[in-house]
Phi, psi and omega in degrees: 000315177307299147334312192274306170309315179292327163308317159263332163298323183289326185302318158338279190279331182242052153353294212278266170031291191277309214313155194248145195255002180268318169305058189275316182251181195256004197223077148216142222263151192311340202269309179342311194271346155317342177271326179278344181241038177256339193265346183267002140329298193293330219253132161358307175309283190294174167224142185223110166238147163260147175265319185187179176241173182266176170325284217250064144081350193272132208292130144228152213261149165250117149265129165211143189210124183110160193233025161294157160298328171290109170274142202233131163233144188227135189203110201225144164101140172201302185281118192293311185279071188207039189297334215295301185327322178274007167275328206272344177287329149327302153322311207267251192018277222290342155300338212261357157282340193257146190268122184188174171331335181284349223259320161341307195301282198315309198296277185321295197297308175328304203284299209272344190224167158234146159226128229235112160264125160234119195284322194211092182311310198234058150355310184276319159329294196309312193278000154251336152085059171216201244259310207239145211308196155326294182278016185062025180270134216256139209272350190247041171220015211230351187305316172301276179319312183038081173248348178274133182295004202256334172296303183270003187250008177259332187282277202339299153340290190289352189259335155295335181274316167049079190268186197253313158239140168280068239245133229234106189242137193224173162232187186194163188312127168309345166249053159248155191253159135301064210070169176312059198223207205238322202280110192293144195272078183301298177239126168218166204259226206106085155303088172304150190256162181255001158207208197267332171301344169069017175324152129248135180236187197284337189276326164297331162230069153238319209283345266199311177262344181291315188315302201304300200306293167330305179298308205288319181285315192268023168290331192275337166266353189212060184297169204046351183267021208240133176208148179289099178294162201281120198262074133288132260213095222238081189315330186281358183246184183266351172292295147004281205280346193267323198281327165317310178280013147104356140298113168307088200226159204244097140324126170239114171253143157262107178264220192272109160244140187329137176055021172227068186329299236254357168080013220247337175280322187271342162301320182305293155317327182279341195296317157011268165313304183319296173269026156249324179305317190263013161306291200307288208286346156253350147337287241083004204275006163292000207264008195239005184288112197280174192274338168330296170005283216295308220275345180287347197284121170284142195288159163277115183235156203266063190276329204278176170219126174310322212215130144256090216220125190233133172088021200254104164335112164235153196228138191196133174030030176088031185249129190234145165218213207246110193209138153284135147245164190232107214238141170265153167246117152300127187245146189207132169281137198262170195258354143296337169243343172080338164315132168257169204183134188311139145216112141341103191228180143284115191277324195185173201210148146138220164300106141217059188299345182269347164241166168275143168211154223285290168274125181205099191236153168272147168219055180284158173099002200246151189226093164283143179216166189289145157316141195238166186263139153302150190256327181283143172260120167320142176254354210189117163350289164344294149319314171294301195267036150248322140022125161261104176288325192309301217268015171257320206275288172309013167213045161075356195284138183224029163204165176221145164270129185233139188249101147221107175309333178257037189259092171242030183306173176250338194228146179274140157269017162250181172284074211156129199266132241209065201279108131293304204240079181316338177305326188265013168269168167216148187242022178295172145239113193191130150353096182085000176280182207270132144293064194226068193226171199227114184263148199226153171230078232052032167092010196230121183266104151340284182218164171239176169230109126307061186093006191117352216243098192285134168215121162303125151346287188299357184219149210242117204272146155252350172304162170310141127244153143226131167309205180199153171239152185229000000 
């Protein structure tokens, strides 16, 4: 074990090293990854083929490199907004280009195993960055039918390839936990099963055990963050089916970590995870890993929140109680800047001592109430982002009114909410309304919420925020 650590840890420290630097965010197009895989054309190492093409014409590529018997297939983006794994894949190129302390490791793996990449199944999802191919069709619901070409052309692969493991790389919500707990389910793991009965057969738990094995090193960088994804038992996907069709084969999802939007942390991990997965199989040394292992990993549950706010006095038709509010945050491009940008709702009030949030603060003695409008109205963007925001927040205001015919953004790009059309806004704190209120402490406003977005008075935020317009 002690080996195996030291192995991820120098992967650990010398990262920067690897990370591919055109790949910075998590929202990039097929056209991005042309240049990287123009330069692994060039380079000794790869074998470069495109296997087929998407709907609308865009190449996707089979890379392959080492000439061992064993075969590892890697297959990432099936979801088009499902990047991180194809950044770690990138990653994993340029180790695997690069001359360094690494390089035995490399040599061994090549002679004993070949491995087969395909970064990006649905190319046209990826250039709307959004779940399902062109034709809205969900391709890892697409194995029976192949009514989509990016589907049969991921069977067709593997069935020329018949590799001995598979590794299914996805992202998955930022609010699943790890077991009941406050800890985002960072990384989760999946032996997919092969009927409803929940079998293991020999080829499932080799798969069973490399996770346990994997789960024990990367326990040591997200301890607690690593959870067993839900093994209900799905005829229509490709996991399913390859382990059934005698690949040993591993779900990887990528959830949520604090402060890390663009996901740049959790690539890190999967490139990790990877290349300790592609240690363990040329050793071999998963095969001695009991299954306890696997079966010990907390399942994932949908515990989290973005926002979390406990204890806070509301007075409503003549009542004053008690209340959590829970509030998610969502991302949406806007069609005017083309910019994505947060928009906020209330998930849920009452008791919510059973979930957890990224921000999750008590305010007890604190009294929330809806965010009030500036009374005066603006004629001019302009005006609005010349504003002392700190001194609208300190006296409850969390909007503003604006008359400029050239204003079309969908969303404000200040800490401050963006009124046109008084009809659509609403100041309930109410289930699935806008987030927007203002806590108060002896009658003194504490905090505002912006779009979802908690900002202390007394401290003058630099984080991003963006408002929303009604």
């Amino acid at each position: 074990m002690s080996n195996d650590l030291d192995f991820a840890y120098r992967l650990y420290y010398d990262y920067s090293n690897y990370a591919e630097q055109n790949l910075t965010h998590k929202r990039f197009r097929h056209s991005d990854i042309l240049p990287l895989i123009n330069n692994l054309i060039k380079s000794k190492i790869f074998s470069v083929a495109e296997a087929g093409r998407s709907v609308m014409g865009r190449e996707i590529f089979l890379i392959k490199a080492g000439w061992g018997d064993t075969k590892i297939f890697l297959w990432s983006q099936m979801h088009g907004d499902e990047s991180t794994a194809t950044m770690a894949i990138f990653d994993l190129f340029n180790f695997f280009m690069f001359s360094d302390g690494f390089n035995d490791f490399k040599n061994n793996l090549f002679a004993r195993t070949t491995i087969y990449f395909m970064p990006m199944v649905n190319p046209d999802g990826a250039e709307l960055f959004q779940r399902r191919n062109i034709f809205d069709i969900d391709l890892n619901r697409d194995f029976v039918q192949l009514q989509s070409p990016e589907a049969k052309i991921l069977k067709d692969t593997f069935e020329k390839i018949k590799p001995d493991f598979g590794f299914n790389l996805h992202d998955q919500s930022k609010l699943y936990s790890a077991g009941h707990n406050f800890k985002p389910a960072t990384l989760s793991f999946l032996a997919p099963p092969i009927d409803e009965e929940n079998t293991i057969d020999n080829v499932r738990a080799i798969s069973m055990k490399l996770i346990g094995k994997i789960f024990n090193t990367m326990s040591s960088f997200i301890p607690g963050h690593i959870a067993k994804y839900n093994d209900e038992y799905e005829p229509r996907a490709f996991g399913d089916n390859f382990q059934k069709l005698g690949a040993s084969t591993i779900l990887i999802e990528s959830g949520g970590w604090n402060d890390d939007p663009e996901k740049q942390f959790i690539r890190k991990l999967n490139f990790i995870s990877l290349l300790s997965a592609f240690k363990y199989i040329e050793e071999g040394s998963f095969a001695n890993e009991p299954l306890e292992t696997y079966e010990s990993i907390p399942v994932n549950q949908k515990d989290l929140l973005d926002v979390v706010l406990r204890n806070l006095k509301i007075r409503k038709n003549g009542f004053e109680y008690f209340i959590d509010i829970g509030i998610i945050k969502n991302e949406f491009m806007d069609p005017a800047s083309s910019k994505y940008f947060v928009k906020s709702s209330i998930e849920e009030i009452g008791d919510l001592s059973v979930y957890f949030g990224y921000e999750d603060i008590d305010l007890s003695g604190m009294e929330i109430l809806p965010g009030k409008t500036f009374p005066e109205e603006f004629l001019s963007i302009d005006e609005v982002e010349n504003l002392d925001f700190n001194s609208l927040h300190l006296k409850g205001y969390t909007n503003v009114l604006l008359n400029d015919k050239r204003f079309s953004l969908s969303y404000s790009p200040f800490p401050v909410n963006i009124i046109t059309n008084k009809s659509l806004y609403s100041d309930e704190i109410k289930i699935e309304k806008a987030a927007n209120m203002i806590i108060t402490k002896d009658s003194v406003v504490t905090y505002v919420i912006i779009n979802g977005f908690l900002i202390e008075t007394a401290v003058r935020s630099e984080k991003r925020i963006n408002g929303m317009v009604y």
